[in-house]
C-alpha positions as CSV (number, residue, x, y, z in Angstrom):
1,X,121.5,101.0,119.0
2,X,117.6,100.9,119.5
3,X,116.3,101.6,123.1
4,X,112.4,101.2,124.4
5,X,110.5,104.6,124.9
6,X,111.0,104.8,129.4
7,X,112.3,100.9,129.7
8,X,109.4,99.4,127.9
9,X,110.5,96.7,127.1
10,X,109.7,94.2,130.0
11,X,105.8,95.4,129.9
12,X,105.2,95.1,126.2
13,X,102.9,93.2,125.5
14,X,101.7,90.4,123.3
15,X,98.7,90.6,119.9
16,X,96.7,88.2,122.5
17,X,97.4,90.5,125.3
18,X,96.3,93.7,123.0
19,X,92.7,91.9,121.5
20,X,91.8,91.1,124.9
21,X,92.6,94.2,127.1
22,X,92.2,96.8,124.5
23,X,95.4,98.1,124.8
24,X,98.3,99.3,122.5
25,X,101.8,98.4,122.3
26,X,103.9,101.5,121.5
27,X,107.6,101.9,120.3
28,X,109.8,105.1,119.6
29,X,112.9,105.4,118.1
30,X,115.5,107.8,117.3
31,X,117.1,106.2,114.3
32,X,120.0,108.9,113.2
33,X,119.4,106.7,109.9
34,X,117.0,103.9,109.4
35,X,118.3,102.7,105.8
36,X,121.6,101.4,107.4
37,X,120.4,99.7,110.0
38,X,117.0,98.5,109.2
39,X,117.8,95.0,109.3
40,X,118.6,95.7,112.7
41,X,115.9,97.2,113.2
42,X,113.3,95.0,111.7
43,X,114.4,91.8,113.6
44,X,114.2,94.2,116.9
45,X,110.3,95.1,115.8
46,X,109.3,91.6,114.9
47,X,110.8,90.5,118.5
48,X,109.1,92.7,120.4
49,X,106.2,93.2,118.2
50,X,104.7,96.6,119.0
51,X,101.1,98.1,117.5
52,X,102.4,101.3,116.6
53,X,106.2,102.1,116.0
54,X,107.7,106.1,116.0
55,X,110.8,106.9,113.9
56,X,113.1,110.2,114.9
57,X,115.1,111.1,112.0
58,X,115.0,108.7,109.9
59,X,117.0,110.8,107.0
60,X,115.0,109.5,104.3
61,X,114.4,111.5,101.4
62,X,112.9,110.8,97.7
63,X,115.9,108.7,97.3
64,X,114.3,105.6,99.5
65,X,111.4,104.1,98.6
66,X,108.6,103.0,100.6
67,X,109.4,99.0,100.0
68,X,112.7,99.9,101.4
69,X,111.1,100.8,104.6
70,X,108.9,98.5,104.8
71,X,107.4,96.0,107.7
72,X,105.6,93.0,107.0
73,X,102.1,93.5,108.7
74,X,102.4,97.8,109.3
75,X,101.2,100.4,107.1
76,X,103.8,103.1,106.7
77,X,103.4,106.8,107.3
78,X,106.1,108.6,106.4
79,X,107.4,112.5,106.2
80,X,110.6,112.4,104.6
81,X,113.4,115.1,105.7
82,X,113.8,118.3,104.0
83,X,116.4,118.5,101.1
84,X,118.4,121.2,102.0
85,X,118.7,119.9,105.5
86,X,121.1,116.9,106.9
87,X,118.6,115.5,110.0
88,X,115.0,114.9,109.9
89,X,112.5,112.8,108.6
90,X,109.8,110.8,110.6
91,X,108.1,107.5,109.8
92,X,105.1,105.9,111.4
93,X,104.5,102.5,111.1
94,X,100.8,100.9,112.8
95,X,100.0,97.7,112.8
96,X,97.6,96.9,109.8
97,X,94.8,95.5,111.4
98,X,94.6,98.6,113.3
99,X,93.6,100.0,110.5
100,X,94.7,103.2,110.2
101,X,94.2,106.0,107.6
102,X,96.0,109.2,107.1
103,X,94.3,112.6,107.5
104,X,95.5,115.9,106.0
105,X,94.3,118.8,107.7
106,X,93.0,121.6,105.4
107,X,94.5,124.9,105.6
């Protein structure tokens, strides 16, 4: 079961509502395993159609690739979980017209 980040869900807002008042639409989720339930989970985004989406351990690994996870109209980010580890994994997915790029830090 998907739940909005603090009850969310009644103040989401629409594209038209973000282009005018410059603001962004945000949803988290922990998934305990997106692959299994991203049908689910896709008709759940496109519903309540949020700018930038937040996945908890996804549990993805090398095994799934990116077309499997992905969202008509959002770039994916992803960090997949360590192998020798059962949880984990994050995936970010932003709206493309948003834009966004991904930035390694140097170290």
């Amino acid at each position: 079961m998907m739940h909005h980040c603090c009850g969310m869900k009644d103040r989401l807002m629409t594209n038209r509502d973000h282009d005018q008042q410059g603001r962004i639409a945000c949803l988290y989720l922990n998934a305990r395993s997106i692959v299994n339930k991203f049908d689910h989970f896709e008709a759940y985004v496109y519903d309540i159609n949020p700018d930038i989406i937040g996945v908890t351990e996804s549990w993805t690994g090398c095994h799934v690739s990116d077309m499997e996870l992905a969202l008509n109209g959002y770039d994916l980010f992803r960090q997949d979980k360590p192998i020798d580890r059962d949880g984990g994994g994050v995936l970010l997915y932003v709206r493309s017209t948003l834009n966004a790029v991904q930035y390694t830090l140097a170290t």
